[in-house]
C-alpha positions in Angstrom: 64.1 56.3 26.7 60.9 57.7 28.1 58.7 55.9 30.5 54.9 56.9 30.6 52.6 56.0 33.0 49.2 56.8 31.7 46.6 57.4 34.3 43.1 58.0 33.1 43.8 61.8 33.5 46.9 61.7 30.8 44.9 59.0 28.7 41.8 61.9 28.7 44.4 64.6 27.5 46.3 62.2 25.1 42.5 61.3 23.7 41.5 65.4 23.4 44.6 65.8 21.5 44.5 63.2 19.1 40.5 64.2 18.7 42.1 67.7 17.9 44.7 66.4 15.1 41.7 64.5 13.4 39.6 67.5 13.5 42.8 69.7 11.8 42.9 66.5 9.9 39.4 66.8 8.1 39.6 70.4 7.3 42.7 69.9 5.6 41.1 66.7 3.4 37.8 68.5 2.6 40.1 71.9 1.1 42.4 69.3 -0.3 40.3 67.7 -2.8 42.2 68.0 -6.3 41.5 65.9 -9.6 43.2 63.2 -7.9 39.9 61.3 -7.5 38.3 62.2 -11.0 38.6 59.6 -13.8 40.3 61.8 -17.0 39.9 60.0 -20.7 38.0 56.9 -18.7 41.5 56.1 -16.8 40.3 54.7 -13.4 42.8 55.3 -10.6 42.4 53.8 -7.4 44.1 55.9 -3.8 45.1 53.7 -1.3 46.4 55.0 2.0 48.8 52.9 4.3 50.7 53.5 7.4 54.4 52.6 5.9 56.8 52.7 2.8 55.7 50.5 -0.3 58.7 48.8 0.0 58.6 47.5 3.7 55.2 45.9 3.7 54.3 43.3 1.5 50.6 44.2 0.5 50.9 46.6 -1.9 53.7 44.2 -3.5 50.8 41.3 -4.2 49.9 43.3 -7.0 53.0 43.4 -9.0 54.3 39.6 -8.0 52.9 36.4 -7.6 53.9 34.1 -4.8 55.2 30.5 -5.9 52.8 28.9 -4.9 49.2 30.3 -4.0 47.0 28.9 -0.9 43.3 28.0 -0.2 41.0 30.3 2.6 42.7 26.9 5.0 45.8 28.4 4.5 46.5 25.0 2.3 49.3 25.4 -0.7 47.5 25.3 -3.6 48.5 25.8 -7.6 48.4 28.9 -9.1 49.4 31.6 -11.9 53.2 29.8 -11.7 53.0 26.6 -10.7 50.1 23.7 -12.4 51.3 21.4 -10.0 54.3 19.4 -7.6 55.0 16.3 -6.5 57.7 15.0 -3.7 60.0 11.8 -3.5 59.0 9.2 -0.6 62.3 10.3 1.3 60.8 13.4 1.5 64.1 15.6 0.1 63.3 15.8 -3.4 60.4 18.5 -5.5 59.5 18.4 -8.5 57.6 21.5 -10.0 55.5 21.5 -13.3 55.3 25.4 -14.4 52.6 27.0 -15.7 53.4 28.4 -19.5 53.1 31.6 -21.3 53.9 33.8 -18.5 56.7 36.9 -18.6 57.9 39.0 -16.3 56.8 42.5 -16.4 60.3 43.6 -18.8 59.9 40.5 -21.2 61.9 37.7 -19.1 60.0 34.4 -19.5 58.2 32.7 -16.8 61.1 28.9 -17.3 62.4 26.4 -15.5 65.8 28.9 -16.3 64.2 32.0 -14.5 62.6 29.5 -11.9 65.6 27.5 -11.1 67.4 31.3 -10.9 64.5 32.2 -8.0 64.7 29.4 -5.7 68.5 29.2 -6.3 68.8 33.0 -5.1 66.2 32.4 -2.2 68.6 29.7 -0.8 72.0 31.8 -1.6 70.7 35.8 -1.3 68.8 37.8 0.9 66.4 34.9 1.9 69.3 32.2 2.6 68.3 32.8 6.2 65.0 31.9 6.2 64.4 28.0 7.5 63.3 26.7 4.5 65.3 27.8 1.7 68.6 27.1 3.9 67.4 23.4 4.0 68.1 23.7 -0.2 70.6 22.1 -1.8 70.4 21.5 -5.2 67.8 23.1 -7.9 68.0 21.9 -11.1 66.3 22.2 -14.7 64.2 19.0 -15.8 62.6 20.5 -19.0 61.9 23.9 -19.9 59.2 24.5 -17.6 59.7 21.3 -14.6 62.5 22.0 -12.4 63.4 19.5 -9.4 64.4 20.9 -5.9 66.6 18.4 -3.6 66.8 19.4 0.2 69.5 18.8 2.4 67.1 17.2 4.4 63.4 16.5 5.2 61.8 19.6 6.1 57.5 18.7 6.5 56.4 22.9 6.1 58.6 23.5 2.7 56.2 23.5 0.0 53.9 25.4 3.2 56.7 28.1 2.6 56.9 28.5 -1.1 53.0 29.7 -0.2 54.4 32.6 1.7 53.8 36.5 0.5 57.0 38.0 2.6 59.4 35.2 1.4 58.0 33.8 -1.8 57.0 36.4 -3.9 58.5 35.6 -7.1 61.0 38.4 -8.8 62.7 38.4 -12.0 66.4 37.7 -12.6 66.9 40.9 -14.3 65.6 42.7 -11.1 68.8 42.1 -9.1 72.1 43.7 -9.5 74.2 42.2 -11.1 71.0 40.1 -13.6 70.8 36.8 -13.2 73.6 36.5 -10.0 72.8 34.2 -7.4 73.3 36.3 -4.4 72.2 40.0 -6.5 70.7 42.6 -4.5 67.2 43.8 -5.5 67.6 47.3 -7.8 64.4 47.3 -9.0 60.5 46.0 -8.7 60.1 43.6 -11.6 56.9 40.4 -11.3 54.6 38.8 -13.1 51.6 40.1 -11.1 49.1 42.6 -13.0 50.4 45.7 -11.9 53.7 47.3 -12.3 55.6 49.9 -10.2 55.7 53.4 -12.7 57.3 55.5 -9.7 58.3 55.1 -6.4 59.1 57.7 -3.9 60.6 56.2 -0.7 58.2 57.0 2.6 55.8 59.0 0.7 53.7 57.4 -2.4 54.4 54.6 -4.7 52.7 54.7 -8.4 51.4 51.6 -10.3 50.0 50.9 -13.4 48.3 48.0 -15.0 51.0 45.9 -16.7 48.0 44.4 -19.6 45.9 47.2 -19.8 43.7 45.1 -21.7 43.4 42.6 -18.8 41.3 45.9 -17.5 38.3 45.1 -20.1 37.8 48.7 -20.2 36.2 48.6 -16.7 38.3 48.2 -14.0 40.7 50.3 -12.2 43.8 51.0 -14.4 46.0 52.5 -12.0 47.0 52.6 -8.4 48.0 55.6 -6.5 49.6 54.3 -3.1 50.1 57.5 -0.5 52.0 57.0 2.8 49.7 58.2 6.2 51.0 57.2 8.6 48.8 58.0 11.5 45.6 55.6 11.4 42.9 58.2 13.1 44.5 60.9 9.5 43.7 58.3 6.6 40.2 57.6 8.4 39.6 61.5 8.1 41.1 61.2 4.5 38.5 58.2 3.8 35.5 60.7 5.1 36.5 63.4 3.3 37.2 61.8 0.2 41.1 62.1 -0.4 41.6 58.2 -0.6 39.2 55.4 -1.9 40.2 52.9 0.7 42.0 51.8 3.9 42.8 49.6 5.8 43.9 46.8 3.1 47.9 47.9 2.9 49.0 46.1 6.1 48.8 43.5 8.3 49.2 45.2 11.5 45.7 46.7 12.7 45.8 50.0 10.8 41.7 51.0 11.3 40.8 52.3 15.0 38.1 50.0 16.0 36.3 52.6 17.8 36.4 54.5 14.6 34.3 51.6 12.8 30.7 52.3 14.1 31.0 56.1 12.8 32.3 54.8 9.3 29.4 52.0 9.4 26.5 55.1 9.7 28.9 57.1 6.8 26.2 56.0 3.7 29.5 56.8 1.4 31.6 54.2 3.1 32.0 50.4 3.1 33.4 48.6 6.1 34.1 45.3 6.0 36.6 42.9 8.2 38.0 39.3 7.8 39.9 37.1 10.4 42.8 35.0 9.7 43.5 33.5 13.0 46.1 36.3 13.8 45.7 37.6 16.9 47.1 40.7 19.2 49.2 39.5 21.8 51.4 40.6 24.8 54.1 38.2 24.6 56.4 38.1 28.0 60.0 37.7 29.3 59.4 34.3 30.8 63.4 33.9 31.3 64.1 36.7 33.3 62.6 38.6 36.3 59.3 38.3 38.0 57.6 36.5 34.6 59.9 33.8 34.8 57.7 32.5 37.8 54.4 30.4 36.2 52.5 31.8 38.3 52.5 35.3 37.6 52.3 34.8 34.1 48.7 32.8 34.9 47.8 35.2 37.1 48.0 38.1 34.7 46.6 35.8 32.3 43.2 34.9 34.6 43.5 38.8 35.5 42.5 40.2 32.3 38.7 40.9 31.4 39.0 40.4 28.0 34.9 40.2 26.6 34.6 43.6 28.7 37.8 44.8 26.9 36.5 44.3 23.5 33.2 45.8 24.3 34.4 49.0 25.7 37.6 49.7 24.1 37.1 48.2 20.6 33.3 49.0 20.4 32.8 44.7 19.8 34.2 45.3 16.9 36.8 41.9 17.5 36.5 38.9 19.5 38.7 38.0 22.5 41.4 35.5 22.6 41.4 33.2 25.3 44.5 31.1 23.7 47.6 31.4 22.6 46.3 30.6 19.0 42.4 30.0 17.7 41.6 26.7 18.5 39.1 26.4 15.5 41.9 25.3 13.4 42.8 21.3 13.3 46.6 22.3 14.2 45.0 23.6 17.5 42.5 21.7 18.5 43.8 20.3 21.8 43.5 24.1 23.2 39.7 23.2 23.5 39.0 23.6 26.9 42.4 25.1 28.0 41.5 29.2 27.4 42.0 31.5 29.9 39.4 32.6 31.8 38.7 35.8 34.1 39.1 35.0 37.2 40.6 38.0 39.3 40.1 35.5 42.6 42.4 32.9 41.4 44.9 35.1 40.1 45.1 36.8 43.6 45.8 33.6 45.1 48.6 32.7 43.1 50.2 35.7 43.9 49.6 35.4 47.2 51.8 32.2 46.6 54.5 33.5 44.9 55.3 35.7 48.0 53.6 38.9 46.6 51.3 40.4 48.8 49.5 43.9 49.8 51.3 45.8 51.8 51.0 49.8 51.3 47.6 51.7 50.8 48.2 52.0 47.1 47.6 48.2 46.9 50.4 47.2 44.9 51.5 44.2 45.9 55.7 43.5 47.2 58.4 40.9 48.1 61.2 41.2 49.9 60.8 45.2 50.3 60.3 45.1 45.8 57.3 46.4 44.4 55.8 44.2 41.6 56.2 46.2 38.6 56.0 45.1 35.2 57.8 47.3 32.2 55.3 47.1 29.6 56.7 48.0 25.6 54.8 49.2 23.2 55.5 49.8 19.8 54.7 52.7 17.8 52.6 52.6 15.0 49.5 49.9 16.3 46.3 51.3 16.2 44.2 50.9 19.6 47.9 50.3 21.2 47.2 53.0 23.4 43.9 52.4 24.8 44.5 48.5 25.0 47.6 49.4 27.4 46.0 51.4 29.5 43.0 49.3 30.1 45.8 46.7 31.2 47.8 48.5 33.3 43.9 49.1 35.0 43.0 45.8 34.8 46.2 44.1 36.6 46.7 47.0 39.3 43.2 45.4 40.7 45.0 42.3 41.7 47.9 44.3 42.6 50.0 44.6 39.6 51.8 47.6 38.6 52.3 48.0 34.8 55.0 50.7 33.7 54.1 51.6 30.2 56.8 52.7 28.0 55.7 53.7 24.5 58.8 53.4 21.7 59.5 54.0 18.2 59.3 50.4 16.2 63.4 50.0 15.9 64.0 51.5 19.3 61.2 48.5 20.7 62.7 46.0 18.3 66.4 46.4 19.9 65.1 46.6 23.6 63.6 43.2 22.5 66.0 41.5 21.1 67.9 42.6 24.3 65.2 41.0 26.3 64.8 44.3 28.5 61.1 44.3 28.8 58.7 41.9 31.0 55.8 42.4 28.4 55.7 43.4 24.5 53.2 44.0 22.4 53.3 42.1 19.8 50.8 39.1 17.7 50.9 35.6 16.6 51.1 35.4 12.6 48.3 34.9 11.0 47.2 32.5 7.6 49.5 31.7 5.9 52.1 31.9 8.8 50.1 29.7 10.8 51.1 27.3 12.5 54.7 27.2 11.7 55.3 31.2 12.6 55.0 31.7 16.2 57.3 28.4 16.8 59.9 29.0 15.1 59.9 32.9 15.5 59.7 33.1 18.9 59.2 29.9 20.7 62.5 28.0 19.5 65.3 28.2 22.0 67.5 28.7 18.9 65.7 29.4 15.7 63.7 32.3 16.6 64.4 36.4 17.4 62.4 36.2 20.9 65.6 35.3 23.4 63.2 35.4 26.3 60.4 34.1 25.4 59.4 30.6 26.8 61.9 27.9 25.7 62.9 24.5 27.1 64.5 21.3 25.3 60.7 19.4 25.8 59.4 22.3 23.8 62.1 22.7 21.1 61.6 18.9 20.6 58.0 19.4 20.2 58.5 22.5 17.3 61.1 20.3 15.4 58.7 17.1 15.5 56.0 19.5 13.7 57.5 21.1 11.4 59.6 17.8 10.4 56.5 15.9 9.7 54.2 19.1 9.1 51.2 16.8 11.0 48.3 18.9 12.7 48.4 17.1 15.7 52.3 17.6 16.2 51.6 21.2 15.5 48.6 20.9 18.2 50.8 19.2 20.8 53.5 22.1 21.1 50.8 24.9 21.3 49.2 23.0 24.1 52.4 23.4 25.9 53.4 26.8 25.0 49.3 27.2 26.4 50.3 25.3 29.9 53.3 27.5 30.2 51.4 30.4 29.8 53.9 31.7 27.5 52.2 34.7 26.2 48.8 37.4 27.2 46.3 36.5 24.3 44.1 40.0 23.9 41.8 39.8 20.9 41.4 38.7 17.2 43.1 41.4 14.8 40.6 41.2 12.2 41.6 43.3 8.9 39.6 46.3 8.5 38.7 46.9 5.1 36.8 50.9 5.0 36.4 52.1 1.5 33.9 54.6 -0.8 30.7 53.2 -1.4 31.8 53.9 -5.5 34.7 51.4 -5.0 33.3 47.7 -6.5 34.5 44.8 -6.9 37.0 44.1 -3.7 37.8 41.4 -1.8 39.9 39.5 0.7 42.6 37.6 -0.2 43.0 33.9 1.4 45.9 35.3 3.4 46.5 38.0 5.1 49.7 39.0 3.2 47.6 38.8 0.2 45.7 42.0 -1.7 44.5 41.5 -4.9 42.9 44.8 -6.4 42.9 44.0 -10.1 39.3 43.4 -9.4 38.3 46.5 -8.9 36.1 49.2 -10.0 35.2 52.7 -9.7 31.7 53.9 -10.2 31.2 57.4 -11.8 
């Protein structure tokens, strides 16, 4: 592995050179421009550029499945295009769903109690038996040919919250496992119910889809989507500009659109920008177990350390809003964090260093105890857009109250295993947003047991807190334990990812989704 420090001087070179790629970039897209984006025989094709593979991000999937239950802009289960409606026993272990009728799978398999009972049965016994709440499953049965009842094992308060999810409720067909209809079948092929289906596929490079009911179209709307692997973010804004895609920015959740890219597309009179929050936000989570972290008051005083209103301005031309909590306190499962954000306050966090036993003693001003610098290894995954400048700005920020910050940029896998290893003091990372919220962040990384985050903040007081909250599901048990993950100071809140939507003025007709998983572009339209 490769540590980089990046002084200002290596940030300037690292800025010239990506300014050089998106330069190469746009000359390529402006000679590249092919019959791709013409509309042949009135068949309307819609290019849409993401950073990964089709298959390992869930966006482009919300067009050719529906999730089991849909969710309100609250992030609130709701019915949908499967489900009319649900009702569960007073013990709390038993579901019963009504199904919605006349709805097939995009090969012919009906939309039943058989084919429903199949989904949730695999969920609890295939590849998503690990996920907490289709291992609380114990039973599905058929009531009728379109009610099914669900018992649980036990009361578990954020299960039908669950069945709302994109990544682990997206509904697919019996026949799309290997072998059909088997409880525990690998997924061979992409079949759903949603109004697109998967024509071709090639793996890391494009992924074709056409509309399943081309009727559903009316002769207006898009009738196909052409999905094209970019993987760098500053490329597929150059694509945008010069006309090779119709849209960005919609085909992941991670923050895929440089924000100090947005202000040049906003005076582009051919492109759209628009953005939308869902309470996920970019974080620095930290190894509060081991090393100098594990000390409160470090972790508050890189907390008050952080200018975050002048980072936002500066760095992500105000084109987000700060965090100064561990999650948005707007929402009623957070409102005890009123009052608790944190503040700059570069005086106070000197202090607490300074009682910790860290203090100045060589010219470079970096403070030291017992003869050992205070340096913090700083990971950084791959792939994040603004990633770079953001960790440069806080390896500035915290060497003012005598932090030194040791950045050390890694491949996604190569950052997920030092992780897991908990070989880091500070990873970039983000809370999940609607509909992950609130459950996400406590049971992914904040559980001494459930979660993937070995050395993140955990205690017994706080595991008891999680388990009371997702048992009854009750905002103010969910508000209780992120008050105390916010009193620990468990993690560095940096800014709201907002998604970026930046598409051709021609494109009509688009909009967000309630969550962020979601992307619905059967709406859509391309003007002439």
């Amino acid at each position: 592995m490769k540590r980089i420090s990046f002084t200002p001087l290596r940030f300037l070179a690292f800025c010239c050179f990506v300014g050089a790629m998106i330069i190469t970039a746009g000359c390529l897209g402006q000679s590249a421009q092919t019959e791709d984006n013409v509309q042949e025989d009135n068949i309307q094709t819609l290019i849409v550029a993401g950073p990964a593979d089709f298959d390992s991000r869930i966006e482009m999937k919300m067009n050719v499945y529906d999730v089991f239950l849909d969710i309100n802009a609250n992030g609130k289960p709701i019915p949908g295009h499967l489900v009319s409606s649900w009702n569960k026993s007073d013990d709390g272990l038993t579901y019963t769903f009504q199904l919605n009728k006349g709805i097939e799978f995009h090969d012919g398999t009906q939309w039943n109690a058989s084919s429903a009972a199949w989904f949730l049965t695999w969920c609890s016994q295939g590849a998503r038996k690990n996920d907490i709440a289709f291992s609380k499953i114990s039973d599905v049965s058929e009531v009728d040919e379109y009610t099914i009842q669900v018992t649980l094992k036990e009361p578990y308060g954020a299960f039908i919250k669950s069945l709302s999810s994109e990544s682990n409720s997206h509904v697919i067909a019996p026949t799309s496992v290997e072998p059909a209809w088997s409880n525990d079948g690998e997924i061979v092929s992409f079949i759903g119910t949603g109004k697109f289906e998967v024509e071709n596929y090639v793996k890391a490079q494009s992924a074709e889809f056409v509309r399943h009911d081309p009727a559903s179209g009316e002769g207006t709307l898009i009738d196909r989507i052409s999905y094209r692997v970019i993987p760098d973010s500053y490329s597929s804004v150059s694509a945008l500009r010069a006309g090779d895609v119709d849209i960005i920015g919609v085909a992941d959740h991670h923050s895929t659109v440089p924000y100090e890219q947005i202000p040049q597309m906003m005076n582009d009179p051919d492109i759209i920008v628009e953005k939308q929050s869902y309470g996920r936000y970019q974080v620095v989570e930290l190894n509060c177990k081991e090393g100098s972290l594990s000390d409160i008051r470090l972790r508050e005083a890189i907390n008050l350390g952080l200018d975050r209103d002048k980072m936002v301005k500066e760095l992500l031309a105000s084109a987000a809003e700060p965090a100064y909590s561990v999650v948005s306190p707007t929402y009623p499962w957070a409102g005890s964090l009123a009052g608790t954000e944190y503040t700059y306050d570069p005086e106070k966090a000197k202090n607490l260093l300074d009682q910790a036993g860290w203090v100045v003693a060589g010219a470079d001003g970096i403070r030291e105890k017992d003869g050992q610098k205070l340096t913090l290894t700083y990971i950084v995954p791959q792939g994040e857009a603004n990633s770079d400048s953001i960790a440069v700005y806080i390896q500035s920020e915290l060497k003012k109250i005598g932090v030194d910050v040791d950045i050390l940029v890694l491949e996604s896998g190569a950052a997920g295993e030092e992780r897991q290893k908990g070989n880091y003091d500070m990873y970039l990372h983000h809370s999940w947003g609607v509909p992950g919220l609130p459950e996400g962040p406590l049971t992914g990384k904040y559980h001494s047991t459930w979660g993937s985050w070995p050395v993140s903040y955990h205690d017994a007081e706080l595991d008891q807190l999680i388990e009371t909250a997702i048992a009854t599901g009750a905002d103010e048990d969910y508000s209780a334990a992120y008050l105390y993950i916010q009193e620990k100071y468990a993690c560095m809140p940096l800014y709201d990812i907002e998604k970026i939507a930046a598409y051709r003025k021609a494109v009509k007709g688009f909009t967000f989704s309630a969550s962020i998983y979601g992307l619905d572009l059967s709406t859509v339209s391309i003007e002439p």
